[in-house]
C-alpha positions, 0 to 999 in steps of 0.5 A: 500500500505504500507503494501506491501512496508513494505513487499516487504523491509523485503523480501529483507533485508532477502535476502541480510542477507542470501546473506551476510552470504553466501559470508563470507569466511569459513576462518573467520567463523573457528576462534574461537571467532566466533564460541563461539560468534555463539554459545552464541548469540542465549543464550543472544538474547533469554534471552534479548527477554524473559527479555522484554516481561516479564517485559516490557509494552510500556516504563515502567517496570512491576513486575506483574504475568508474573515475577512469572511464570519465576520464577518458570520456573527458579526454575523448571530449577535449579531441572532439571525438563524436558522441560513440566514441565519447561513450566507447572510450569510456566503456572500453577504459571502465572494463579495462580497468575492472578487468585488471582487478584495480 
């Protein structure tokens, strides 16, 4: 049952986010601070995302094969490799070094 109530609380917090955005006025959507903020926000809750999940376990810090593999992917980046290489870069640098046990 609390499943579903857990359910049925996101539904609704989904709901009233939507509704919220939809009854901002169009006024302050044109400022453009918002528009470099609307701009950026995704950049930064992506990078804080990819952040947490490569170096974080539970409440600690880890450095392990994961931190490799972004790296890689960042050095793939900075050569302007295409969007496949990025990720086969950073897939083939993670296993790697997984598989030598690091």
């Amino acid at each position: 049952m609390n499943v579903w109530i857990a359910i049925a609380l996101t539904a609704a917090g989904c709901y009233l986010v939507k509704l919220t955005g939809l009854l901002v006025p169009a006024g302050a959507l044109e400022r453009p601070l918002v528009q470099r903020l609307a701009a950026l926000l995704p950049v930064a809750l992506l990078a804080a995302l990819t952040a947490q999940q490569t170096f974080g376990m539970g409440s600690t810090v880890v450095l392990d094969a994961r931190a490799a593999g972004l790296a890689a992917a960042a050095v793939a980046l900075v050569l302007r490799a295409p969007f496949l290489v990025v990720v086969g870069a950073a897939v083939a640098v993670t296993a790697g070094v997984r598989a030598l046990g690091w």
